[in-house]
C-alpha positions as CSV (number, residue, x, y, z in Angstrom):
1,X,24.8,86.8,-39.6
2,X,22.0,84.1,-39.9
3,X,23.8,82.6,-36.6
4,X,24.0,85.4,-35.1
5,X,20.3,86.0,-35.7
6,X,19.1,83.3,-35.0
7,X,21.3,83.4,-31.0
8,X,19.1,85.9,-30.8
9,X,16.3,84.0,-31.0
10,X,17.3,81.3,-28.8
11,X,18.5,83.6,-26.3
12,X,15.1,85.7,-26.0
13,X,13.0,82.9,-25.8
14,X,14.5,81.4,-23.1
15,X,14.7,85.0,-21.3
16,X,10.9,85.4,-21.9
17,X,9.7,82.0,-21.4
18,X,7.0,81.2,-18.8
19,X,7.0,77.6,-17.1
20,X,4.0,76.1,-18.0
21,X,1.5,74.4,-15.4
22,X,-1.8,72.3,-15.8
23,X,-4.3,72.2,-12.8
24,X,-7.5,70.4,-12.6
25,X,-10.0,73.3,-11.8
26,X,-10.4,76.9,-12.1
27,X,-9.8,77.7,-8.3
28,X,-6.3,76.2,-8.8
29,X,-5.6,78.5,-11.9
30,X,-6.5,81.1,-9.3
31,X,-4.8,80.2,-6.7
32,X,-1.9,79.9,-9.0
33,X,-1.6,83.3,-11.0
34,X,-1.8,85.2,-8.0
35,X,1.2,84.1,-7.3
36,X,3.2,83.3,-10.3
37,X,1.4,86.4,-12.5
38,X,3.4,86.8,-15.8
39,X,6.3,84.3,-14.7
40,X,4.0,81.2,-15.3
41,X,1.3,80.2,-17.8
42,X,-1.5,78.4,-15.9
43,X,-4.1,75.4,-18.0
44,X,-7.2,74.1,-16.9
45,X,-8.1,70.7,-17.7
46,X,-12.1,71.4,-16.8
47,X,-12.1,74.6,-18.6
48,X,-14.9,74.5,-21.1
49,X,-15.6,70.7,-21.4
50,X,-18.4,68.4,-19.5
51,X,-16.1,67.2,-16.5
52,X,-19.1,65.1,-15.2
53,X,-18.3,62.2,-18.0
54,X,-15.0,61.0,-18.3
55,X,-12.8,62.9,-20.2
56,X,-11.4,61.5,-23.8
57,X,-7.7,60.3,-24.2
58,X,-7.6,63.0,-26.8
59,X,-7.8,65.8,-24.2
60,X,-5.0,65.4,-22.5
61,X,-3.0,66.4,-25.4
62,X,-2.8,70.4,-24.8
63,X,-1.5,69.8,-21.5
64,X,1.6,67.5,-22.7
65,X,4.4,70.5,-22.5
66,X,3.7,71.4,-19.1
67,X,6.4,71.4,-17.0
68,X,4.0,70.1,-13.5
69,X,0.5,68.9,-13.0
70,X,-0.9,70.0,-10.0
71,X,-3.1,68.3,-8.3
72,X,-6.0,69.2,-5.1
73,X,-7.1,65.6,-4.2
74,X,-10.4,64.7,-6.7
75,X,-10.3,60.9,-7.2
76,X,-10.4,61.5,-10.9
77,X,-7.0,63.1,-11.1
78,X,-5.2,59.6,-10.7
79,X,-6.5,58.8,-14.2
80,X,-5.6,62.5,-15.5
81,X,-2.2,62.0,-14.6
82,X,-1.6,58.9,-15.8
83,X,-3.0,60.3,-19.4
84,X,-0.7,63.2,-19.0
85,X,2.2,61.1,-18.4
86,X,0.9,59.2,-21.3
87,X,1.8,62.3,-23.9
88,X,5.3,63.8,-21.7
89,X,6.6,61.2,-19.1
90,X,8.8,63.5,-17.4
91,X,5.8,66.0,-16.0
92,X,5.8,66.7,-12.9
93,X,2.9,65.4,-10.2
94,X,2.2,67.3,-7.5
95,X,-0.8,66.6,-5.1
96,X,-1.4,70.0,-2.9
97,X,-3.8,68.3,-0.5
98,X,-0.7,66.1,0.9
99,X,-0.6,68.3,4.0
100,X,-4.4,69.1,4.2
101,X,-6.3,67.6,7.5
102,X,-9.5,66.6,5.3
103,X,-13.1,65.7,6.4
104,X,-13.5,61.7,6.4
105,X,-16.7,60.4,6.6
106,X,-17.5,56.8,6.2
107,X,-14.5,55.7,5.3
108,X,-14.8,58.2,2.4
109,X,-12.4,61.3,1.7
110,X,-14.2,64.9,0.8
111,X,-11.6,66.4,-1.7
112,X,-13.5,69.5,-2.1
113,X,-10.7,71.3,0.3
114,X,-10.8,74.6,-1.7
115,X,-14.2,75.7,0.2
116,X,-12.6,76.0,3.3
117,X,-10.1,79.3,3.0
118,X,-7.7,78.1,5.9
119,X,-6.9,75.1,4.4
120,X,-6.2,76.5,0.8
121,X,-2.9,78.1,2.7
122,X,-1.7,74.6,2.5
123,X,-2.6,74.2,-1.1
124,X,-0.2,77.8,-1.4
125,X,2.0,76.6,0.6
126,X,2.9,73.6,-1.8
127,X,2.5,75.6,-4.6
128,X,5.3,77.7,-4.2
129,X,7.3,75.9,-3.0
130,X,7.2,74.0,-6.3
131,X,7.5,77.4,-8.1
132,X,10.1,78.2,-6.4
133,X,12.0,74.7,-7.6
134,X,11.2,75.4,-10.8
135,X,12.3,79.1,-11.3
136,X,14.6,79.8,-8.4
137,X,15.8,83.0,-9.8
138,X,12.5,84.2,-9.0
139,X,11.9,83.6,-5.8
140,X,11.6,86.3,-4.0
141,X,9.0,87.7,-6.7
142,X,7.0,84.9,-6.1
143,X,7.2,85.0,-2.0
144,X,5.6,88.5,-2.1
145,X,3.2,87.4,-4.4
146,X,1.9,84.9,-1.8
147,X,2.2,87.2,1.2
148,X,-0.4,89.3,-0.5
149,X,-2.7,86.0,-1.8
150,X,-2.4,85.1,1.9
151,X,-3.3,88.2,3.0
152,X,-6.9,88.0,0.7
153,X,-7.4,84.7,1.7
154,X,-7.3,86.2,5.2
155,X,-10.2,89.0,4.4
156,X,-12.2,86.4,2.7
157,X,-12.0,84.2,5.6
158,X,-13.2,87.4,7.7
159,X,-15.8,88.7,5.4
160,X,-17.7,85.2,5.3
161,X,-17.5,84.5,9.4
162,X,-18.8,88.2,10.2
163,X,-21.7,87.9,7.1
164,X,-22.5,83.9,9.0
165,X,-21.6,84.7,12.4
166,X,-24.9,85.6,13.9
167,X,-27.0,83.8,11.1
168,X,-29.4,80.7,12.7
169,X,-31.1,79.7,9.7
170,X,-30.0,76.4,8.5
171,X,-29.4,75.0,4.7
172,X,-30.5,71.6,3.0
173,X,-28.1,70.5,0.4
174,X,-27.7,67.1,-2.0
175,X,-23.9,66.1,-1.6
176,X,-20.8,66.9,0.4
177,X,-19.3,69.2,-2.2
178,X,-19.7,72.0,0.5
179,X,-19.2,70.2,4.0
180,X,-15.7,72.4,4.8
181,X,-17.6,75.6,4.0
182,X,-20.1,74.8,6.2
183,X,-18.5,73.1,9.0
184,X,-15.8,76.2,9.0
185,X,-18.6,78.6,9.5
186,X,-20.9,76.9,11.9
187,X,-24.0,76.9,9.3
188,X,-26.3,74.2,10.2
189,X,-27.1,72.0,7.2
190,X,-29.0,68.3,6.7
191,X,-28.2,66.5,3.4
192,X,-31.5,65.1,1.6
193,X,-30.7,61.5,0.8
194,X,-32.3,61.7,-2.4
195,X,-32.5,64.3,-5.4
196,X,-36.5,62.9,-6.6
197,X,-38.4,63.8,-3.6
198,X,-41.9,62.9,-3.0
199,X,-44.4,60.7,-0.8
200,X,-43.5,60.3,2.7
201,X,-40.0,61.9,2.0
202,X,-41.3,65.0,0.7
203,X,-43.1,64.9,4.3
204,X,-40.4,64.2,6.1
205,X,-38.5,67.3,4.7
206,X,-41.4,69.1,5.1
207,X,-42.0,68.8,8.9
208,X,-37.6,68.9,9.3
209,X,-37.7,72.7,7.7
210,X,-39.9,73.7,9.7
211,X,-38.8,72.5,12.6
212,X,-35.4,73.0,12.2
213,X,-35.8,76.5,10.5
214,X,-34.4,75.3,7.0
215,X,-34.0,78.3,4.6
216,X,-32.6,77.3,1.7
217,X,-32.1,74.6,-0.8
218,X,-28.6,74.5,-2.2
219,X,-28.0,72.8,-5.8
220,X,-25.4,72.9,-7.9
221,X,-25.8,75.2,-10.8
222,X,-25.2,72.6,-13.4
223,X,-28.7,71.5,-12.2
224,X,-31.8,73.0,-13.6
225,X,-33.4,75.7,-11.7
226,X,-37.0,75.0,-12.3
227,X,-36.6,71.1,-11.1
228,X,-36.4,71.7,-7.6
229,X,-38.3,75.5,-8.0
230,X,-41.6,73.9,-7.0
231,X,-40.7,71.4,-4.2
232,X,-38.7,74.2,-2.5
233,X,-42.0,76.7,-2.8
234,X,-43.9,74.2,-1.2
235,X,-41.4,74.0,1.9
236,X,-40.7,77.7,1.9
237,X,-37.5,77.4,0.9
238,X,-35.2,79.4,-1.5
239,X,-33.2,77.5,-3.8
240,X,-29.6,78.6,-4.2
241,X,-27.5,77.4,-7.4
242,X,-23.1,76.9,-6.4
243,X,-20.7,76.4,-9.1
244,X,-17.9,75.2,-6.7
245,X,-15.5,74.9,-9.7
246,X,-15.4,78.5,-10.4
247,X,-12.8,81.0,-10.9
248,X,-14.6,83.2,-9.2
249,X,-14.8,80.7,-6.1
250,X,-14.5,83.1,-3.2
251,X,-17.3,85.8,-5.0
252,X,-19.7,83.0,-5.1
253,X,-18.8,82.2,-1.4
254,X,-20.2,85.5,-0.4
255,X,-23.2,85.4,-2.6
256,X,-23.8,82.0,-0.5
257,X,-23.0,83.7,2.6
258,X,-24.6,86.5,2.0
259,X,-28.1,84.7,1.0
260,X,-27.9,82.3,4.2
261,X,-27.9,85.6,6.8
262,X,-29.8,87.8,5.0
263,X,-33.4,86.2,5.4
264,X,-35.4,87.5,8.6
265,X,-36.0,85.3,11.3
C-alpha cells in the first residue's frame, strides 16, 4: 500500500511539474509567461535586490534548479552564468540576443534590445524554440501562446509610432539605455556628456534646448527626482523618470511616449 502511495506521488509530480527558468530582468519574465503561462515557472535574478553593485555569490543559490538561464545580452550576465553553473553545472545557457541586429557605437554594444518591440520578436523567437526543446509535448500550447504575444507586441509597436509619429519636440537623456526606443520612433534626442551640470555646460545645454526645441529630461528613476528638478526648470524642461527594467516595460513606454507628443509646440 505505502508503494503504491507513494507511485502516486511520483507519478503526479512529474504530471504537474513546471520547468523551471531564470532570466535576468523583469521584461524577460514577461516575455516568458506569456508564452509558457502555467507550463513554466519563471525567476528573476534582479527582482528585489540593488542590480547596480555586483551581486553576491550567495544569490545565485535560488536559481540552482533551473532547468535554463536565459540570457538578453547585458555584459554582466557572463559572470551570472558562470555563478549559476557554479551551484548546477548542467543548466542551460541561452543568450536570446544571438540573432538581434544591435546598435554599435564606438566599438561598444547597446544590450538594452528589449526597448525596441521588433526586435524583442527575436528574443521570442529563441525562447520558444527552447520551450519547445524542453517540453515538446507541449508545443502547440506554447506556439499559440506566442502568436498572441506577437500579436501585442504588434499593437504596442502601433500604439507608440501613432502617439510619436507627428511629435517634433526632442529629448535630452544621460546614457544609451534608450537609443533603440528612440531611433525606432524617430524621436530626436542629444545625450548630456555629464550628470553634474553647471558653468559653461549648463550654457551650452541652455542655448541647445532652445535651439533645438528640447522638451524633456529623461533619468532613470532609480535617480532622485529633485537632483535634476531645478536645472531642468531653468531650461524649461520636464524631467521624465524610466525604469527600463520593469515588468511593466511596454506601460512605461507609453507614458514616455505619451509625455514626448503631448507638450504644445
Amino acid at each position: 500500500m505505502k508503494k503504491l502511495i507513494l507511485l502516486l506521488i511520483l507519478l503526479s509530480t512529474s504530471v504537474f511539474a513546471r520547468v523551471v527558468y531564470t532570466v535576468t530582468i523583469e521584461p524577460q519574465k514577461f516575455f516568458l509567461e506569456r508564452i509558457g503561462q502555467s507550463k513554466i515557472k519563471v525567476k528573476t535574478i534582479y527582482e528585489g535586490v540593488n542590480f547596480t553593485k555586483e551581486l553576491p555569490h550567495v544569490h545565485f543559490r535560488k536559481f540552482a534548479f533551473s532547468d535554463t538561464y536565459f540570457k538578453i545580452g547585458l555584459p554582466a550576465e557572463e559572470f551570472y552564468a558562470q555563478e549559476l553553473l557554479g551551484f548546477n553545472k548542467d543548466i542551460k545557457i541561452v543568450d536570446t540576443s544571438v540573432n538581434v541586429d544591435k546598435i554599435v557605437k564606438n566599438g561598444k554594444v547597446n544590450p538594452y534590445i528589449w526597448l525596441d518591440p521588433l526586435k524583442v520578436r527575436k528574443v521570442i523567437d529563441v525562447m520558444l524554440e527552447t520551450l519547445i526543446k524542453n517540453d515538446p509535448d507541449n508545443k502547440e500550447f506554447f506556439e499559440s501562446n506566442c502568436q498572441e504575444l506577437l500579436k501585442e507586441l504588434d499593437k504596442i509597436f502601433l500604439r507608440l509610432k501613432n502617439s510619436l509619429f507627428y511629435s517634433t519636440n526632442a529629448v535630452m537623456v544621460f546614457n544609451d539605455k534608450l537609443d533603440y526606443f528612440l531611433s525606432r520612433f524617430d524621436v530626436r534626442y542629444y545625450m548630456a556628456e555629464n550628470k553634474i551640470l553647471s558653468g559653461p555646460k549648463f550654457t551650452e545645454i541652455f542655448r541647445l534646448s532652445k535651439e533645438k526645441n528640447i522638451r524633456y529630461l529623461i533619468v532613470d528613476s532609480s535617480i532622485d527626482y529633485e537632483v535634476y528638478n531645478t536645472w531642468s526648470n531653468a531650461n524649461n524642461m520636464e524631467v521624465i523618470q524610466s525604469d527600463i527594467y520593469s515588468f511593466n516595460w511596454f506601460s512605461d513606454l507609453f507614458v514616455l511616449s505619451d509625455k514626448i507628443a503631448s507638450k504644445q509646440e
